[in-house]
C-alpha positions as CSV (number, residue, x, y, z in Angstrom):
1,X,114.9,205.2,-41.2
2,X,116.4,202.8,-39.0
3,X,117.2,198.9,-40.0
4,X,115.5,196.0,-38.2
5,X,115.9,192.4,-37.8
6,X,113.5,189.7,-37.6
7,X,114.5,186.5,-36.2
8,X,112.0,183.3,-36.6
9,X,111.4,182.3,-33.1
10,X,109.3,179.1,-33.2
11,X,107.1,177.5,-35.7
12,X,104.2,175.6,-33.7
13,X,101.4,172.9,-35.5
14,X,98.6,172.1,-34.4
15,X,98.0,168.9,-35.1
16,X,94.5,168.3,-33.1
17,X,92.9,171.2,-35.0
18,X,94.3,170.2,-38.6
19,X,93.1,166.6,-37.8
20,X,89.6,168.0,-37.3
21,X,89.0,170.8,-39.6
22,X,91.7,170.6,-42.7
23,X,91.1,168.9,-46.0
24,X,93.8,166.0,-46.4
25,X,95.2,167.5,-49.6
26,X,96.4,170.7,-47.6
27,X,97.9,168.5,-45.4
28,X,100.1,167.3,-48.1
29,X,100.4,170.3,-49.7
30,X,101.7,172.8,-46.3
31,X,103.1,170.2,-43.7
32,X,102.9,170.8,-40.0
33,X,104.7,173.2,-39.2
34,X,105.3,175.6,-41.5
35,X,107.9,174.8,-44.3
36,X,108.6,178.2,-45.7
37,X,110.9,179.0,-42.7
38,X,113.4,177.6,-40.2
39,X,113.5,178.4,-36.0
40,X,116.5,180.8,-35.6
41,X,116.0,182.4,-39.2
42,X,117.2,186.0,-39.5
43,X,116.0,188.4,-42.0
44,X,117.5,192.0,-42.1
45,X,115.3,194.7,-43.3
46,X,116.8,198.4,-44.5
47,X,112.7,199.2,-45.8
48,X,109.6,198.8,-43.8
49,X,107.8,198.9,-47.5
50,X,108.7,195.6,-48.4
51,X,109.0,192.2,-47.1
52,X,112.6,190.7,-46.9
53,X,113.5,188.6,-49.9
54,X,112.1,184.6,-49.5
55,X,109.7,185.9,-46.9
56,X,106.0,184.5,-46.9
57,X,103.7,186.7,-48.1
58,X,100.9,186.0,-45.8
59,X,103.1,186.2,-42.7
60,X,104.4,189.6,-43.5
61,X,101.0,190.9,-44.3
62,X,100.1,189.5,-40.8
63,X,103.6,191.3,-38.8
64,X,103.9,194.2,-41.2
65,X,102.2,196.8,-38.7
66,X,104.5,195.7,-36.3
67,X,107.4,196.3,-38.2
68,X,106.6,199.7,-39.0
69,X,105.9,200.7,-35.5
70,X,109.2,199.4,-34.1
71,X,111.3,200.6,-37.6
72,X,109.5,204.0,-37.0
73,X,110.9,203.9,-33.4
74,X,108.0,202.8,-31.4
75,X,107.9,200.3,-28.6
76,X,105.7,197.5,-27.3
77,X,105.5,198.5,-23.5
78,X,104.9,194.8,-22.9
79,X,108.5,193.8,-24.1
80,X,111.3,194.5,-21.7
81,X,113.8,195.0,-24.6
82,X,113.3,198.1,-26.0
83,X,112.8,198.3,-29.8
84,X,111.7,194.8,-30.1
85,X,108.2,193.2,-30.2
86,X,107.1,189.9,-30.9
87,X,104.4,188.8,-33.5
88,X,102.8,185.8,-34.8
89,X,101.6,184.7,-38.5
90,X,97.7,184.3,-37.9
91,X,97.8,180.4,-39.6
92,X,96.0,178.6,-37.3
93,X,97.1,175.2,-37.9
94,X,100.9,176.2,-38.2
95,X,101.8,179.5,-36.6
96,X,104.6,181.4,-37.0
97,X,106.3,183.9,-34.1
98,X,108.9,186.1,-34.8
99,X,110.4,188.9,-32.9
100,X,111.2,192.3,-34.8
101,X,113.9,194.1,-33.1
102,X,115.0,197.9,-34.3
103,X,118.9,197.5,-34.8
104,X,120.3,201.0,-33.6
């Protein structure tokens, strides 16, 4: 099985919608944008099983297909690197994208 790398390539908030629809006290609780990681953060993964130690929960349940398919040696057409993809935590009021490359 081949290593991969994912790399933390923007955090986004979105303030408008967190205004309108989110209770204040999860506004204290999970600032705008996300907290749990840092643009530019790397995580190297050797196992496609589990998530990389420190890594939300929710977002790798969200990118987890994606890191199988490029770990297993798949490709997203849409990419023009080879063995790389990009994907996105599905938090609406904070998203997270990261790109998963395969390292060779």
């Amino acid at each position: 099985m081949q290593r991969s790398k994912i790399t933390v390539l923007k955090r986004m908030a979105n303030h408008d919608l967190a205004e309108e629809y989110r209770k204040e006290e999860y506004n204290q609780r999970y600032p705008l944008p996300c907290s749990q990681f840092e643009d530019g953060q790397e995580f190297l993964l050797e196992n496609m099983s589990d998530p990389p130690e420190g890594f939300c929960g929710w977002a790798w349940a969200d990118i987890h297909r994606d890191v199988v398919q490029i770990m297993a040696g798949g490709a997203n057409g849409a990419i023009k690197q080879p063995g790389t993809t990009i994907a996105c935590c599905t938090d609406g009021f904070r998203p997270v994208v990261f790109k998963i490359e395969r390292m060779e």
